[in-house]
C-alpha positions, 0 to 999 in steps of 0.5 A, a space after each residue: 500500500 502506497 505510504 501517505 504522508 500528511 501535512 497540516 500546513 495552514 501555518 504556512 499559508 502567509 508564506 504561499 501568498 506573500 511568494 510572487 504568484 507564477 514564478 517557479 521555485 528552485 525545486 522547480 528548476 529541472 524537470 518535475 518528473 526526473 525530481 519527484 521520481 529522483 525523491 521518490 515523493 510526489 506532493 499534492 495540495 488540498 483541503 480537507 473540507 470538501 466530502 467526500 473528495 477530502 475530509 477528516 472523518 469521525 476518527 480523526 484520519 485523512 479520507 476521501 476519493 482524492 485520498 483513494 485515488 492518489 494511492 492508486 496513483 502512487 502505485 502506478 508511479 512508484 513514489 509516495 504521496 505527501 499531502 499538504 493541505 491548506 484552506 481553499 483560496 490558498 491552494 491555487 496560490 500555494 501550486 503557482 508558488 512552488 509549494 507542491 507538484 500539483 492540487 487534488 481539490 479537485 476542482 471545477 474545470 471553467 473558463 477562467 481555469 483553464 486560461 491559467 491551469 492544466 486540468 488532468 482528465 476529469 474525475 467526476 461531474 460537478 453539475 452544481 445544486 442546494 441543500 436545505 435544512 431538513 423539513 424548511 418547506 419553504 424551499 421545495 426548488 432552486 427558484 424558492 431561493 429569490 430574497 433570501 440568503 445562501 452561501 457557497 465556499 469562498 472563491 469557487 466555482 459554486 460561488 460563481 454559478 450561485 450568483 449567477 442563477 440569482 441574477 435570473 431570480 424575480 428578487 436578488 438573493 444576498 450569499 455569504 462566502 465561506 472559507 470552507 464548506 463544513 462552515 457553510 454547513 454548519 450555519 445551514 443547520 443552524 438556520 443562519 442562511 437558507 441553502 448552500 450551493 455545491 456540486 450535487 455529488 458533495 451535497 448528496 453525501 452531505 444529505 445521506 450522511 445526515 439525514 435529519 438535518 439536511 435535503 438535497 433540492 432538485 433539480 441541479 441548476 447552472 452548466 454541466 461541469 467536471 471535476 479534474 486535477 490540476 497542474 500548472 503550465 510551467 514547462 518543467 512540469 508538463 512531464 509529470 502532469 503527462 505520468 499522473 494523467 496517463 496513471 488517472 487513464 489507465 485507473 479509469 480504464 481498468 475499473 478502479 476509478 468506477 469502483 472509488 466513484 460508487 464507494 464515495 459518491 453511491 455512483 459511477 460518472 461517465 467522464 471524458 478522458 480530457 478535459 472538455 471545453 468549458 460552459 461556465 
């Protein structure tokens, strides 16, 4: 079994964004490939907040289908994965700054992204819909959000698509942004907003976890969208980002993303082999 190495580096997110954005470090100088197959380690920025990609559950460990999906990308590579976790807005400055090889997230794959990232072969769909608190049935359909207030994660794509759909609402809706989604969460329980924005695959787990406490309101809303890795476009990088996706590839093709799609999301996804062009 591939060995995790797992970092608490929240200490370090001042570190990251005072670093200049786009500028390689010196680990970055040679090829990544050569480097990380030479150390034998190949390091993975992430939160720990957004289930059930990644999280820490009930006994305190590291757990999710990023965590599932990276060991079987070790295997395939032979190297160790050492996961250094950061609150979300940190994660995309920490990659840009040198900080790890590459992110998990994994994230929404959208227009703006993909002009500054390198998405590997998307690994789930992120078509976006609201979870409620169990029994408000004043909320029954997207629309019933109009005047009222909701949250999404702060600086993600839910964000976005949220505000946007109330943009086509009779009455504008007021969002709270959150720096992670467990807070998002927790102020929907407590009645302090009325919905959270998510991907349907996260908010399902959410509901069918706690299911006194929380609903899944259908249908989804926004453009269909993917879920993919990401890695930057520094040259010196390409050669590794080229390993990891054709590891992801042949995952994919023998069955075992599948099988880490069912345990975590109850479902398997249909996903394109590269990352499509996207709507949003």
């Amino acid at each position: 079994m591939t060995k995790r190495i797992f970092l608490k580096a929240a200490f370090g997110l001042s570190l990251i964004l005072a670093a200049p954005l786009g500028l390689p470090t010196i680990a970055h100088a040679q090829d990544a490939l050569e480097r990380v197959k030479s150390a034998g380690i190949l390091s993975v920025g992430t939160e720990t907040a957004f289930a059930p990609f990644d999280f820490i559950d009930e006994t305190g460990a590291h757990v999710g289908l990023n965590v599932d999906v990276f060991e079987e990308v070790g295997k395939e590579m032979g190297v160790e994965i050492k996961w250094v976790t950061l609150p979300w807005d940190g994660v995309l400055p920490g990659l840009e700054a040198g900080q790890f090889d590459m992110v998990a997230g994994p994230a929404t794959i959208t227009k703006a992204r993909v002009e500054r990232y390198r998405f590997l072969t998307p690994v789930a769909e992120a078509t976006v819909a609201l979870l409620k608190k169990a029994g408000d049935d004043t909320i029954q359909k997207p629309e019933d959000i109009a005047g009222k207030l909701a949250g999404a994660g702060k600086a993600t794509a839910q964000l976005a698509q949220l505000q946007a759909y109330g943009e086509t609402l009779p009455e504008p809706i007021e969002t709270r942004e959150y720096v992670g989604f467990n807070e998002a969460y927790a102020d929907l329980a407590a009645g302090r907003i009325v919905a959270v924005a998510n991907s349907l695959p996260n908010i399902a787990f959410v509901a069918e976890q706690q299911p006194s406490v929380f609903e899944v309101v259908l249908p989804p809303f926004g453009q269909k969208s993917y879920f993919g890795f990401i890695g930057s476009k520094r040259p010196e990088d390409q050669s590794l980002l080229d390993a990891v996706n054709a590891a992801l590839l042949k995952i994919k093709a023998d069955g075992r993303m599948g099988e880490m799609q069912k345990k975590w999301f109850g479902q398997s996804f249909d996903t394109p082999d590269e990352a499509p062009t996207p709507k949003v």
